[in-house]
mmCIF file of the N, C-alpha and C atoms, coordinates in Angstrom:
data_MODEL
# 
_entry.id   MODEL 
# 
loop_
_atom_site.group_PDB 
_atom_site.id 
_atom_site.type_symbol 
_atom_site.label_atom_id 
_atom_site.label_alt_id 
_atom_site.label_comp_id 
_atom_site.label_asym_id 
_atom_site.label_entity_id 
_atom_site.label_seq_id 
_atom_site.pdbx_PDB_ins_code 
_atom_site.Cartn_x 
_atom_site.Cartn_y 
_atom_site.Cartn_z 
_atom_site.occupancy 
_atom_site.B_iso_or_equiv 
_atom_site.pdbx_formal_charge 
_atom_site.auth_seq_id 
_atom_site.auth_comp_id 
_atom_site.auth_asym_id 
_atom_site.auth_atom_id 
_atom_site.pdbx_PDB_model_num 
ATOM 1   N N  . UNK A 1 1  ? -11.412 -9.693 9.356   1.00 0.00 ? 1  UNK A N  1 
ATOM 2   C CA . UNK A 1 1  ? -10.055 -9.237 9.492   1.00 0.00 ? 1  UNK A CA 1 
ATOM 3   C C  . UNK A 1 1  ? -9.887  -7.974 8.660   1.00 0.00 ? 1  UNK A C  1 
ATOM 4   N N  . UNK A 1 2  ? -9.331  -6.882 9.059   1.00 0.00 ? 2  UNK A N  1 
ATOM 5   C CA . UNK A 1 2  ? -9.143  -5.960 8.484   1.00 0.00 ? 2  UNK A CA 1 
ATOM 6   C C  . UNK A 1 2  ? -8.279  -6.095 7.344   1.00 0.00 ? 2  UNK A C  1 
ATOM 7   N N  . UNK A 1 3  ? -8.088  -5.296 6.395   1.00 0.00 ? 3  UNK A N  1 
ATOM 8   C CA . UNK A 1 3  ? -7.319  -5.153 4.821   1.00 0.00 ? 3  UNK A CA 1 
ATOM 9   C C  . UNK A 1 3  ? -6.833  -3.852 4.783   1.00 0.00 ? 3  UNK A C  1 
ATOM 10  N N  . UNK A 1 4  ? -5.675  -3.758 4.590   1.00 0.00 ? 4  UNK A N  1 
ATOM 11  C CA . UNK A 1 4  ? -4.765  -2.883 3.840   1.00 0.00 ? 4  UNK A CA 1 
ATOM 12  C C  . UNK A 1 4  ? -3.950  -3.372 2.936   1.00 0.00 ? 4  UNK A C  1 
ATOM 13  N N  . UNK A 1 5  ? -3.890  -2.237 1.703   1.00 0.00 ? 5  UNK A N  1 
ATOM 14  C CA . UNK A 1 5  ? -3.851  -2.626 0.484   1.00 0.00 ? 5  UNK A CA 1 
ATOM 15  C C  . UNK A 1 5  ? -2.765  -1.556 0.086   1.00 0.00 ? 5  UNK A C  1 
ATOM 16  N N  . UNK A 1 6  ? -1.100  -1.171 0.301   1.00 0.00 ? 6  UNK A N  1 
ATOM 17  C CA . UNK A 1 6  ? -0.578  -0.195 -0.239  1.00 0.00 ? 6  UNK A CA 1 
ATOM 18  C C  . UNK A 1 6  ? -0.052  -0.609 -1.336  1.00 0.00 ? 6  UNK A C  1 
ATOM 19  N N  . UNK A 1 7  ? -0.284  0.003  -2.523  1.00 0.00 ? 7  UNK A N  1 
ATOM 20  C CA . UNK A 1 7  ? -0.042  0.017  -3.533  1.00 0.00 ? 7  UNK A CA 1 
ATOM 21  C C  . UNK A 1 7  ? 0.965   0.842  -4.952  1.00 0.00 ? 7  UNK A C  1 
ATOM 22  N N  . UNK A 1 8  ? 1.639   0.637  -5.724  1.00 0.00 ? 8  UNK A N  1 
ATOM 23  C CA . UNK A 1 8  ? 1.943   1.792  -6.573  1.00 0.00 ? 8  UNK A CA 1 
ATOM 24  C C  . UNK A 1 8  ? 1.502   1.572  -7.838  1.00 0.00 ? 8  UNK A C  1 
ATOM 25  N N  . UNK A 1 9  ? 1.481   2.360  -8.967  1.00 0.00 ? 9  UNK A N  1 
ATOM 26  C CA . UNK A 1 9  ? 1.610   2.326  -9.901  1.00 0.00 ? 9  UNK A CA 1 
ATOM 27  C C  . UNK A 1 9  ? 3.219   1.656  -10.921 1.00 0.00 ? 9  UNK A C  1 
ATOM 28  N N  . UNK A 1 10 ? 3.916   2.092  -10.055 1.00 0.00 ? 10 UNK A N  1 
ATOM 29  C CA . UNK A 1 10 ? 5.915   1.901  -10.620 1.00 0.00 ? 10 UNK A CA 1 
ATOM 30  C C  . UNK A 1 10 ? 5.957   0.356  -10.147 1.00 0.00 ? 10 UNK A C  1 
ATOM 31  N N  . UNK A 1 11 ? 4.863   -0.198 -9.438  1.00 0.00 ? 11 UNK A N  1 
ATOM 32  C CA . UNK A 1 11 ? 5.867   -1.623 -8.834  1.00 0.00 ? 11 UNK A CA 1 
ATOM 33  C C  . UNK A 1 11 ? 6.352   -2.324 -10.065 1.00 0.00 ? 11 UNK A C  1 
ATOM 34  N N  . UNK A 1 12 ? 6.112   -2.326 -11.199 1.00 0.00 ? 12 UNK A N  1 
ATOM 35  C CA . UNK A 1 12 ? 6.980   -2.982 -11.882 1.00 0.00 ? 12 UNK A CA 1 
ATOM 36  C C  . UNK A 1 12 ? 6.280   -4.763 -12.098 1.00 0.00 ? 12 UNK A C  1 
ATOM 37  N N  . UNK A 1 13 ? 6.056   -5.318 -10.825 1.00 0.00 ? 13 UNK A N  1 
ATOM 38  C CA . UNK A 1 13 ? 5.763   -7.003 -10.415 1.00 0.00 ? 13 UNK A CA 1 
ATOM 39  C C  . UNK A 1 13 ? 4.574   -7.154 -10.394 1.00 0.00 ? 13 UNK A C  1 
ATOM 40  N N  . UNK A 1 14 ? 3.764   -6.360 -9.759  1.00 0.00 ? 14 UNK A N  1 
ATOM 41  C CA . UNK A 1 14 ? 2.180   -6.476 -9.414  1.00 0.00 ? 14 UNK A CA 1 
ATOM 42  C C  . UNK A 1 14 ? 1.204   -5.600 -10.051 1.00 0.00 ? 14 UNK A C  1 
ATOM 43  N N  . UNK A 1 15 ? -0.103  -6.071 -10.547 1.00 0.00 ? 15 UNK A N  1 
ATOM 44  C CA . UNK A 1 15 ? -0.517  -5.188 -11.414 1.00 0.00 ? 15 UNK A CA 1 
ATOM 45  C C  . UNK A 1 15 ? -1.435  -4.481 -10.695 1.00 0.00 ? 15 UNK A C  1 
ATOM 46  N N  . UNK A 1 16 ? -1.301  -2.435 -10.880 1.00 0.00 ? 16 UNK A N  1 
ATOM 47  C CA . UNK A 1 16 ? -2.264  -2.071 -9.069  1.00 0.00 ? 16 UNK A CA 1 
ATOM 48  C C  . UNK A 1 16 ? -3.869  -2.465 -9.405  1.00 0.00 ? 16 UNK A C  1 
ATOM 49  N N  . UNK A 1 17 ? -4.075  -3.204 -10.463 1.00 0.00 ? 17 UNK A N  1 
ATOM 50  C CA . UNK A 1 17 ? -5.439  -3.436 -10.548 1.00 0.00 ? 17 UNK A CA 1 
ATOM 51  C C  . UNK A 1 17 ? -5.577  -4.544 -9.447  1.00 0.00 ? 17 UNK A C  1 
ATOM 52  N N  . UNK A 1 18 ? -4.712  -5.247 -9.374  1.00 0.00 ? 18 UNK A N  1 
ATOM 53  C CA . UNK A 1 18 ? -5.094  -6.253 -7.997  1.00 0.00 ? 18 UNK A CA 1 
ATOM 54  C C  . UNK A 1 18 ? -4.625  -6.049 -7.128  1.00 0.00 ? 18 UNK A C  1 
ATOM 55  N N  . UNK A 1 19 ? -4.264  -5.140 -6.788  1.00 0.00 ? 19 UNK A N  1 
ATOM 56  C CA . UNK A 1 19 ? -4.207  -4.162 -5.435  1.00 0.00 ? 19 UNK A CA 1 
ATOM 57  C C  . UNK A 1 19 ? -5.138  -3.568 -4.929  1.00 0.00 ? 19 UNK A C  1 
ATOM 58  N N  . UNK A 1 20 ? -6.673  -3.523 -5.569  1.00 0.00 ? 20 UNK A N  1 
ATOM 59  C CA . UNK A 1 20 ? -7.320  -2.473 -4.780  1.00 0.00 ? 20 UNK A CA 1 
ATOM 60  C C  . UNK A 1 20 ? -8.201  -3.418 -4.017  1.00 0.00 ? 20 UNK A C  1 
ATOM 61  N N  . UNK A 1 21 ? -8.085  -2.923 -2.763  1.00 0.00 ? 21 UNK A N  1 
ATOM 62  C CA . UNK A 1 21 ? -9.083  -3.968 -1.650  1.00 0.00 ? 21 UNK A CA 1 
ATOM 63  C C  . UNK A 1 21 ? -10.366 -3.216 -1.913  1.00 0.00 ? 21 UNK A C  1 
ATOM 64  N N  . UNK A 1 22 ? -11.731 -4.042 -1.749  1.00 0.00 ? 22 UNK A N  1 
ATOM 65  C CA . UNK A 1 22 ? -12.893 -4.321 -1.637  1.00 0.00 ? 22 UNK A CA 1 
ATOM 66  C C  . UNK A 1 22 ? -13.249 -3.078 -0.978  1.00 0.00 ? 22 UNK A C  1 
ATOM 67  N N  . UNK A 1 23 ? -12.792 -2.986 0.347   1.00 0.00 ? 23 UNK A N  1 
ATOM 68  C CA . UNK A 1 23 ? -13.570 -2.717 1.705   1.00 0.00 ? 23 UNK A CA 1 
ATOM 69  C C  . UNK A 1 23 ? -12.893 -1.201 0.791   1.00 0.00 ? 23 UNK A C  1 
ATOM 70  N N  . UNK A 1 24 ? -14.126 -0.261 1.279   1.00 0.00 ? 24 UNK A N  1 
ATOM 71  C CA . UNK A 1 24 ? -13.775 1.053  1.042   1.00 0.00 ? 24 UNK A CA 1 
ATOM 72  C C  . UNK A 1 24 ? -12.670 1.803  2.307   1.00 0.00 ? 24 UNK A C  1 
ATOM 73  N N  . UNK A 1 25 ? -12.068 2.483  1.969   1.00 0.00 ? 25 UNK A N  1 
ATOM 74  C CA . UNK A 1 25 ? -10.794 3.198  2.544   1.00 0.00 ? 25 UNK A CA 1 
ATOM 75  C C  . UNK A 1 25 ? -9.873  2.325  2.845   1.00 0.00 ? 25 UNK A C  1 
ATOM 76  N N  . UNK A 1 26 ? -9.724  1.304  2.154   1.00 0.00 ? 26 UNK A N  1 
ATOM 77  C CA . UNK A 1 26 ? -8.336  0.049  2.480   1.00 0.00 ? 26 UNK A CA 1 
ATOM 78  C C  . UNK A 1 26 ? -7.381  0.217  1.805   1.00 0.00 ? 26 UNK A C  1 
ATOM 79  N N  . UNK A 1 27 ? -7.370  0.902  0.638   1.00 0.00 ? 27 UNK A N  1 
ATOM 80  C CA . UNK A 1 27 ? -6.227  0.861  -0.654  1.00 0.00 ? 27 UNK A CA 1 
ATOM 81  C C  . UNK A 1 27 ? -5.744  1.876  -0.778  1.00 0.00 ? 27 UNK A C  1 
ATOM 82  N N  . UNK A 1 28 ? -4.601  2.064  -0.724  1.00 0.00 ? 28 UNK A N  1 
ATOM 83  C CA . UNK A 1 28 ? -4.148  3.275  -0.235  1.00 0.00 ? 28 UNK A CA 1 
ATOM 84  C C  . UNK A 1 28 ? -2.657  3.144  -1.465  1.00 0.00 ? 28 UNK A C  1 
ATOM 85  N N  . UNK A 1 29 ? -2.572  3.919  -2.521  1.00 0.00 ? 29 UNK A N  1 
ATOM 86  C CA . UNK A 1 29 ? -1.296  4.602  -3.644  1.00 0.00 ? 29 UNK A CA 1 
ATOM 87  C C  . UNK A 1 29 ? 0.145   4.763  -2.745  1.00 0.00 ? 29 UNK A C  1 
ATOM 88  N N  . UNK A 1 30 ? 0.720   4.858  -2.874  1.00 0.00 ? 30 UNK A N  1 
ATOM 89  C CA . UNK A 1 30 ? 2.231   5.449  -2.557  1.00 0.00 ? 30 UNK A CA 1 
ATOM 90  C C  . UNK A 1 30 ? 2.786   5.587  -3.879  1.00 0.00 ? 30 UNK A C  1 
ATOM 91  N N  . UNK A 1 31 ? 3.790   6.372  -3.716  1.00 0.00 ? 31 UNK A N  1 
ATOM 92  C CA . UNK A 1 31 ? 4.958   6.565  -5.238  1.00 0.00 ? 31 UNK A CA 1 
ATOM 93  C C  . UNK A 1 31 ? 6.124   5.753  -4.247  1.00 0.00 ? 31 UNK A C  1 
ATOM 94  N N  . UNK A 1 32 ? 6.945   5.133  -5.610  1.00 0.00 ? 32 UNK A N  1 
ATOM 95  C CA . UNK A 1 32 ? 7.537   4.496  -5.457  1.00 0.00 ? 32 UNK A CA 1 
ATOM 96  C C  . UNK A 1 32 ? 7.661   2.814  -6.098  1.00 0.00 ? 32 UNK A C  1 
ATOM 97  N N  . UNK A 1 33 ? 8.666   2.053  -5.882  1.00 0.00 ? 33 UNK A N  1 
ATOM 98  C CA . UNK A 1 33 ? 8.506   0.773  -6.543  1.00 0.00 ? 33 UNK A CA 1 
ATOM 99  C C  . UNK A 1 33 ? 8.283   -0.510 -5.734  1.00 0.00 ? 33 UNK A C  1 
ATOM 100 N N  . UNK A 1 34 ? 8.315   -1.516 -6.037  1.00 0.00 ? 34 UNK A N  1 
ATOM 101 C CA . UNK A 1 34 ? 8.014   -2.917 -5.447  1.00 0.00 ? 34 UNK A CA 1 
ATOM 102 C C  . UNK A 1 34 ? 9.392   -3.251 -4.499  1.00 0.00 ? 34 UNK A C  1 
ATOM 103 N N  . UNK A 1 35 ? 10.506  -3.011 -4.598  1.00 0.00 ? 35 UNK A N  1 
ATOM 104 C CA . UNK A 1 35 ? 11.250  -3.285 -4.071  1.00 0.00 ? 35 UNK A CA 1 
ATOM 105 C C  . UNK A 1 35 ? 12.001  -2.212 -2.558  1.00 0.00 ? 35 UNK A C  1 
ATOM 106 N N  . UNK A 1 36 ? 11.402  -1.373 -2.880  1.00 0.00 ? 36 UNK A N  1 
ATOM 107 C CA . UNK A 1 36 ? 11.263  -0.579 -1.994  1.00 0.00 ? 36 UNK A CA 1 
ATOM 108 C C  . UNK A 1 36 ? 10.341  -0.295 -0.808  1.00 0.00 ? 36 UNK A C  1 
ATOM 109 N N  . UNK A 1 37 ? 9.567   -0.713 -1.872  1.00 0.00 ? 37 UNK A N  1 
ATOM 110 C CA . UNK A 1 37 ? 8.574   -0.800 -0.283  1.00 0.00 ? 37 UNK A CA 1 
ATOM 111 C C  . UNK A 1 37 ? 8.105   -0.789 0.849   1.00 0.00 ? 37 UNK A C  1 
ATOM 112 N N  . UNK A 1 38 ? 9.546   -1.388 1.420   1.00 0.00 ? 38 UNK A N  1 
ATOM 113 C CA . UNK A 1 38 ? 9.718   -1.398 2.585   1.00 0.00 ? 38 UNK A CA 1 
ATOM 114 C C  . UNK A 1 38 ? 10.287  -0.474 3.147   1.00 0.00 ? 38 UNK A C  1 
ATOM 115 N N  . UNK A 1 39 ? 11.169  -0.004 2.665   1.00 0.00 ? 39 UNK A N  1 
ATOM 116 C CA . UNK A 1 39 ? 11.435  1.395  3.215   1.00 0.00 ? 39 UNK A CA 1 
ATOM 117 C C  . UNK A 1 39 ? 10.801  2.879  2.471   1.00 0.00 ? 39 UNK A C  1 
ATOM 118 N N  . UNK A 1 40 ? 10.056  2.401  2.313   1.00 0.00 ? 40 UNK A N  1 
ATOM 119 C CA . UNK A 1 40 ? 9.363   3.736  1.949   1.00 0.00 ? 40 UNK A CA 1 
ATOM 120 C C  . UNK A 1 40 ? 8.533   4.532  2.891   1.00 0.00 ? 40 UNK A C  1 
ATOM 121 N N  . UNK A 1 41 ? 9.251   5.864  3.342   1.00 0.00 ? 41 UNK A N  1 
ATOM 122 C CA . UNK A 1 41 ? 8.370   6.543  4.389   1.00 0.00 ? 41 UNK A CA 1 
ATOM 123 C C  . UNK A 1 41 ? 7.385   7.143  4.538   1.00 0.00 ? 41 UNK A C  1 
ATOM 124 N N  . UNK A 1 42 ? 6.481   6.969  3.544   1.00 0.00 ? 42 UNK A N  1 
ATOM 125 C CA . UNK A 1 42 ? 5.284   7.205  2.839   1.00 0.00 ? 42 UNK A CA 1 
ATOM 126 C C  . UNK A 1 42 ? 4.108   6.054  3.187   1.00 0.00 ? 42 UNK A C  1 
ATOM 127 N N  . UNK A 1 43 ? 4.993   4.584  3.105   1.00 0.00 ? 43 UNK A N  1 
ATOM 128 C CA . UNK A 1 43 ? 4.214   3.398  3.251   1.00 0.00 ? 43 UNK A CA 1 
ATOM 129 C C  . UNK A 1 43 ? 4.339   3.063  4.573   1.00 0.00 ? 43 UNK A C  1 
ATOM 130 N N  . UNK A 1 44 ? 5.545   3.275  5.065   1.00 0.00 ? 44 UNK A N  1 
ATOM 131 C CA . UNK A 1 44 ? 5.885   3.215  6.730   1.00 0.00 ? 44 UNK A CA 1 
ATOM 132 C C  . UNK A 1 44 ? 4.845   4.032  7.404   1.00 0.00 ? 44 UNK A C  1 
ATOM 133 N N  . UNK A 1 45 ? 4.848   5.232  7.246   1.00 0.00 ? 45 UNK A N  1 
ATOM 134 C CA . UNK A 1 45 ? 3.863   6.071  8.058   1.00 0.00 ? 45 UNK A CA 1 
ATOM 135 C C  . UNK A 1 45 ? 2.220   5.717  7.924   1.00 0.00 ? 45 UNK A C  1 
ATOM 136 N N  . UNK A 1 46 ? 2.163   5.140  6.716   1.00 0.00 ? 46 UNK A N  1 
ATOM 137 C CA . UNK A 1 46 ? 0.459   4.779  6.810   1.00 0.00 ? 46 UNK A CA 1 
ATOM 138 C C  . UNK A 1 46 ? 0.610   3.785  7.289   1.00 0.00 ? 46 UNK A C  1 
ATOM 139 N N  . UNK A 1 47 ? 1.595   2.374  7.402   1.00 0.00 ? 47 UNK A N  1 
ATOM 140 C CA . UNK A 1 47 ? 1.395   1.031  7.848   1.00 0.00 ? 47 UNK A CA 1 
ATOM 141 C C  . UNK A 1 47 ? 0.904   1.947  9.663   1.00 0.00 ? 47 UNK A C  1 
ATOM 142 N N  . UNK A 1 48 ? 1.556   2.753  9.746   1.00 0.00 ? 48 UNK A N  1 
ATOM 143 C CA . UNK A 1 48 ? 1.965   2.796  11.652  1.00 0.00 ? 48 UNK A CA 1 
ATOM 144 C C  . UNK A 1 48 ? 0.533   3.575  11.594  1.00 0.00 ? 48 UNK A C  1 
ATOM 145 N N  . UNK A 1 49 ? 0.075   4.242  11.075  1.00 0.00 ? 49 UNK A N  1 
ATOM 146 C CA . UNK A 1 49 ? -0.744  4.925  11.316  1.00 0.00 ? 49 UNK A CA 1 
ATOM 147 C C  . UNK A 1 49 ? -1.913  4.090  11.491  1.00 0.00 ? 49 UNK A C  1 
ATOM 148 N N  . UNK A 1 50 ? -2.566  2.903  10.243  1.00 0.00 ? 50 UNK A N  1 
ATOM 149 C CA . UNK A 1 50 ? -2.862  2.110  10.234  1.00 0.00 ? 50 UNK A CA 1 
ATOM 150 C C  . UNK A 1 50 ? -3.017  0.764  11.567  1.00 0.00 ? 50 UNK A C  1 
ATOM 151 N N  . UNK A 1 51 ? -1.729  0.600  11.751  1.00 0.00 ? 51 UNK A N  1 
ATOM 152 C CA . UNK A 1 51 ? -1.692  -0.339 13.389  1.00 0.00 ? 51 UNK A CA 1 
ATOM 153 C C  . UNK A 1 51 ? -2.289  0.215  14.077  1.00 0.00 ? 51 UNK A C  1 
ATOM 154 N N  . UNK A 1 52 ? -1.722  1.579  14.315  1.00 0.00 ? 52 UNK A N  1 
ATOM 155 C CA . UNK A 1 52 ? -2.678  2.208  16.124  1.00 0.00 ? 52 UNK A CA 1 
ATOM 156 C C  . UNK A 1 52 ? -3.951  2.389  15.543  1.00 0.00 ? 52 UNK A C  1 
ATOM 157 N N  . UNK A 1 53 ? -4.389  2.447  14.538  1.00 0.00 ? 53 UNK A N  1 
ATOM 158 C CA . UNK A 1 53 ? -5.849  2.275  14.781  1.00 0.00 ? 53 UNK A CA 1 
ATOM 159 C C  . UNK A 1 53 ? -6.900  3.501  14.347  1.00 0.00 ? 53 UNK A C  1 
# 
């Protein structure tokens, strides 16, 4: 199964040391915080970019 791993430094909750996936080119930084996340158009555009493939 594939892994993506977006991550920040600011999340505040999660530490990005256990954020970084294994598989090389999976872990991918954004700025920004944990609660945001979701709208972050930084993390949006790699999730989509990510889906198609």
């Amino acid at each position: 199964m594939p892994v993506t791993a977006i991550w920040t430094r600011q999340d505040g909750i999660v530490m990005p040391e256990s954020c970084l996936a294994p598989e090389a080119g999976a872990s991918f930084e954004v700025a920004g915080c944990h609660m945001t996340l979701g709208r972050n158009s930084e993390a949006l555009a790699l999730l989509a970019c990510r889906l198609a493939g």
